[in-house]
C-alpha positions in Angstrom: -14.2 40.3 4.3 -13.7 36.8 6.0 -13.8 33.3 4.5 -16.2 31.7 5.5 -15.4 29.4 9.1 -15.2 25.6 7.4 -12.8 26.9 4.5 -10.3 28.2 7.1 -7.9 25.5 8.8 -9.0 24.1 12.0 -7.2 26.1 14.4 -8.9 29.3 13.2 -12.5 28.3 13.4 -12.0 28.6 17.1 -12.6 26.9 20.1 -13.9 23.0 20.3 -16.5 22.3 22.9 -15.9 20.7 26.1 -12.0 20.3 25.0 -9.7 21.3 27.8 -7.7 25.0 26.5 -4.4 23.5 27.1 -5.4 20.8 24.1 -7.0 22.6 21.7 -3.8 22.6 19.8 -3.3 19.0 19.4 -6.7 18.4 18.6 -7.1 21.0 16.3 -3.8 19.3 14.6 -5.5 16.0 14.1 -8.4 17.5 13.0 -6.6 19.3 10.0 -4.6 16.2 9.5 -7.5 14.4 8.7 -9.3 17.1 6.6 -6.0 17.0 4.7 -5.8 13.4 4.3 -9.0 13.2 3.1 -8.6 15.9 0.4 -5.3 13.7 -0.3 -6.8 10.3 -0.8 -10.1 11.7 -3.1 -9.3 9.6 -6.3 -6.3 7.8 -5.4 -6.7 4.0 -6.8 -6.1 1.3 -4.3 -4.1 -0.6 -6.9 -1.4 2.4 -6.4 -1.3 1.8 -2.6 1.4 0.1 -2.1 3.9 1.5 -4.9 7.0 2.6 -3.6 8.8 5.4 -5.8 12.6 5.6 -4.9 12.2 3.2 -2.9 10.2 5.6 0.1 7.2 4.4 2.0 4.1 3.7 0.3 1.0 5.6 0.9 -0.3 2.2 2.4 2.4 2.2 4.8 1.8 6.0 5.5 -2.2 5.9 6.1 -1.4 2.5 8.6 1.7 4.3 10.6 -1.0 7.3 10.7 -3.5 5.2 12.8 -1.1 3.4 14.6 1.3 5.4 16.1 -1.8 7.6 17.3 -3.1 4.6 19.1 -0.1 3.6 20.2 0.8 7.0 21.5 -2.6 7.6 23.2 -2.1 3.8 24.5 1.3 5.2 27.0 -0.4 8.7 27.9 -3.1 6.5 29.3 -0.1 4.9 30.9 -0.9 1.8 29.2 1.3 -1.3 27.5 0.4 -2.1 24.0 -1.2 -5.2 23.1 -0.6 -8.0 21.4 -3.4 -6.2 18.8 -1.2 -3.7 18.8 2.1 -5.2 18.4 0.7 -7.0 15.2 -0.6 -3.7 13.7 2.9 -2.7 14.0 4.7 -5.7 12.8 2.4 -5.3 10.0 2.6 -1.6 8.9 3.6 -1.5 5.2 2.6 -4.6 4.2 -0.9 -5.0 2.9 -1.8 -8.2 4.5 -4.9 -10.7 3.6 -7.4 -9.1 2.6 -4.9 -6.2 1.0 -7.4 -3.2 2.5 -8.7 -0.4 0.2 -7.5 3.0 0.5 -11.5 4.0 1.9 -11.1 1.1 4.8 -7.6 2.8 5.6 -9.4 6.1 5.9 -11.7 5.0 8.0 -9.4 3.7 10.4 -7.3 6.5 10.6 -10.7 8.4 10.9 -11.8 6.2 13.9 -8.5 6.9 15.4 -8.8 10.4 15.1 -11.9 10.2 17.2 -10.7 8.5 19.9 -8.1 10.9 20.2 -10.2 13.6 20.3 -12.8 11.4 22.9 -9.5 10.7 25.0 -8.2 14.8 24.7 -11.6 15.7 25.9 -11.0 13.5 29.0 -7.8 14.3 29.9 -7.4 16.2 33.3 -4.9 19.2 32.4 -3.6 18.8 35.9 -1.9 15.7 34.5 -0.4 17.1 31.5 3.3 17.0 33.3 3.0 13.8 34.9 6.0 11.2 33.5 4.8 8.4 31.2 7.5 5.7 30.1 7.7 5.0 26.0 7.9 1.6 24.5 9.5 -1.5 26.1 12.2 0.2 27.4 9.6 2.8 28.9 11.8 6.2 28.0 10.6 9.6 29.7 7.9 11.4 28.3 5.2 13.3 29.9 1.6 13.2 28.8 1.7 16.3 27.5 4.6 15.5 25.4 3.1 12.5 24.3 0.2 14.3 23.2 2.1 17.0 21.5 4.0 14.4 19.9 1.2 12.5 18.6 -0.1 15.6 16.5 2.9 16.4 15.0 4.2 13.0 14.2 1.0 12.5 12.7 1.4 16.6 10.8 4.9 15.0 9.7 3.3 12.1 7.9 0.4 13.5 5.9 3.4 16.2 4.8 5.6 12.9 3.6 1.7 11.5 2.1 1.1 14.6 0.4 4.3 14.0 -1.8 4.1 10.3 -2.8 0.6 10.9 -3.5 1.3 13.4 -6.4 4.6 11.5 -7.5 3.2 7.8 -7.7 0.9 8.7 -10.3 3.9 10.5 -12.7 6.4 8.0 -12.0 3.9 5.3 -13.0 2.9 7.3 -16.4 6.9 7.9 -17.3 7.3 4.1 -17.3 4.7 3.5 -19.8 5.8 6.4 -22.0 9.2 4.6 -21.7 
């Protein structure tokens, strides 16, 4: 017997509509990346969100480089600079700014993100998959596709580092009040 479709991962529910074959992977990536996150974040206080155990990232920083980097990544396929919107969000990543945002308005960014990806996946021509696009100021090779592929495991990589200070923040907060 099965499981039933929603409890298996994204990329074994099948195929999403009207999204071109050669990018079903990378959507169905940052699809599971923000089931995952989601199932991550249920419960975590937004007082904890910008702890850093051992000195690592916090999940604040995390959940903003999660957002970001897809835009920003999305922003050269479309063989696009960054702007100066941009450039702030990334000067700012891992600092909480004025007003310090909750951990539900960092969801929801990353969640709008998400679907702009998809929006932009389903209008990308695959014809163009292997055209060059230049990186960042000094504009190094990529290809959309790489950029693409990048963008879903970069963002994969991140809720795998999330996952981790998620569950340790809360035990290396309780061990310094049992101390």
């Amino acid at each position: 017997m099965q499981p039933p479709v929603e409890t298996r991962e994204v990329w074994l529910r099948g195929p999403l509509p009207d999204m071109p074959p050669l990018l079903q992977p990378i959507a169905h990536a940052l699809m599971q990346a923000q089931e995952e996150l989601h199932i991550l974040m249920q419960g975590f206080p937004d007082n904890l969100l910008w702890e850093r155990p051992a000195n690592v990232a916090s999940v604040g920083f995390h959940l903003q480089h999660l957002t970001g980097v897809l835009d920003r990544l999305l922003t050269y396929a479309r063989t696009e600079a960054l702007s100066p919107e941009q450039l702030a969000a990334l000067a700012a990543e891992g600092k909480p700014g004025a007003p310090i945002p909750t951990v539900q308005e960092l969801i929801q960014q990353f969640d709008m993100q998400v679907n702009k990806a998809l929006t932009q996946l389903r209008e990308t021509k695959e014809e163009t998959l292997t055209e060059t696009r230049g990186v960042g100021r000094a504009q190094l090779p990529s290809t959309v596709i790489g950029l693409l592929t990048h963008a879903a495991e970069h963002t994969m990589r991140h809720i795998g580092q999330l996952s981790v200070t998620v569950r340790v923040i809360p035990q290396v907060r309780n061990r310094r009040r049992e101390t």
